[in-house]
Residue, then its C-alpha position, 0 to 999 in steps of 0.5 A: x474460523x473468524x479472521x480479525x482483520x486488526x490483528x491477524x493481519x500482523x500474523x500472515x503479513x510482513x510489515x513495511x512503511x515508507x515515506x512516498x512523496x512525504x506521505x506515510x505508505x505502510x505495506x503488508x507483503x504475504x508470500x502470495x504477493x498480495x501486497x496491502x495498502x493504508x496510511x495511519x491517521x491519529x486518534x483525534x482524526x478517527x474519533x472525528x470520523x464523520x468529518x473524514x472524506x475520501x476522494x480521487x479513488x481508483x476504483x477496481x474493475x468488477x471483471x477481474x480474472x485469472x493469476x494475471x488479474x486480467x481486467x484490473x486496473x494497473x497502477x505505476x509507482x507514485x501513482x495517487x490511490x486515493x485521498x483522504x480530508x480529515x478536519x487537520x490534513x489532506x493524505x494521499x495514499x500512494x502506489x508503491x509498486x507497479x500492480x493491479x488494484x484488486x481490491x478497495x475497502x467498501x466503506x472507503x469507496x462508500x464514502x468516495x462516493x459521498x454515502x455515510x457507511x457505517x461508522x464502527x466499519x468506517x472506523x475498523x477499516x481505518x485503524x487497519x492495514x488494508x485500504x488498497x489491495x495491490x497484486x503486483x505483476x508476477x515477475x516484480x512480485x518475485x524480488x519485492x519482499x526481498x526489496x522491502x525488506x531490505x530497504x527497511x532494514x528487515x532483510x538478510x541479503x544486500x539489495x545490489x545482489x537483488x536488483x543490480x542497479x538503483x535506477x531498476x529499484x527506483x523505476x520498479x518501486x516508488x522510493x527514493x532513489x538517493x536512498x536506494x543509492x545510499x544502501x548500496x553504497x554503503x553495503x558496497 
């Protein structure tokens, strides 16, 4: 079974995007909590793709272990994953959540590293959704599809009824506070 990573993913995974820090932030969640990670850039920027750099990655452990992910290196909300530089911006890709890096793509750490991978693989990687693979602790991971959803207006239930205080929801995830507020308030 061959897994198109620009397309299948749209299948298997529900998709989110958030501003975090006035950066893009778009989410792929699956029921597994596998929660993944990437920012959009433009047309022009990809097809500048040998001016791209990417810096400031949070490079995974190579011991990860077991469902607890034990040895992985834990991220908080706002934490910064990694940087990218096209020629036109800067774009820091931010945690969401409180979760272990388990994965990064090859060619973006590649490129961190200052080595050229692949152009046609740099660029695929790019144009999808999974430049940062986040498993998230088991008990955050029980109420984030449910938080993400309805913080995006994707949900069926009411955030308060989630999580009883926006203080929780700020602390546990990177989003704006106000905003929480504001959906609870108005749902109150």
């Amino acid at each position: 079974m061959n897994f198109n990573v620009v397309t299948d993913i749209k299948k298997y995974y529900t998709m989110y995007s958030f501003m975090i820090k006035n950066e893009l932030c778009n989410v792929a969640f699956n029921n597994n909590k596998i929660c993944l990670i990437s920012t959009e850039l433009t047309a022009a920027e990809l097809d500048d793709i040998e001016n791209i750099t990417v810096s400031g990655v949070m490079v995974p452990s190579d011991t990860i272990s077991g469902k607890k992910k034990r040895g992985a290196a834990v991220v908080r909300p706002g934490d910064a994953l990694l940087s990218i530089t096209t020629n036109a911006r800067t774009i820091t890709l931010y945690s969401p959540i409180k979760a272990s890096i388990v994965e990064i793509a090859d060619p973006i750490i590649a490129l961190s590293r200052g080595e050229r991978p692949n152009a046609a693989l740099l660029r695929q990687t790019l144009e999808s959704v999974c430049f940062v693979v986040l498993f998230p602790q088991l008990q955050i991971g029980r109420v984030i599809g449910a938080v993400f959803g309805e913080l995006s207006g994707k949900g069926s239930g009411v955030v308060r009824d989630l999580i009883p205080s926006p203080d929780k929801v700020a602390n546990l995830f990177m989003l704006d506070a106000e905003m929480v507020s504001e959906r609870a308030r108005l749902e109150g």
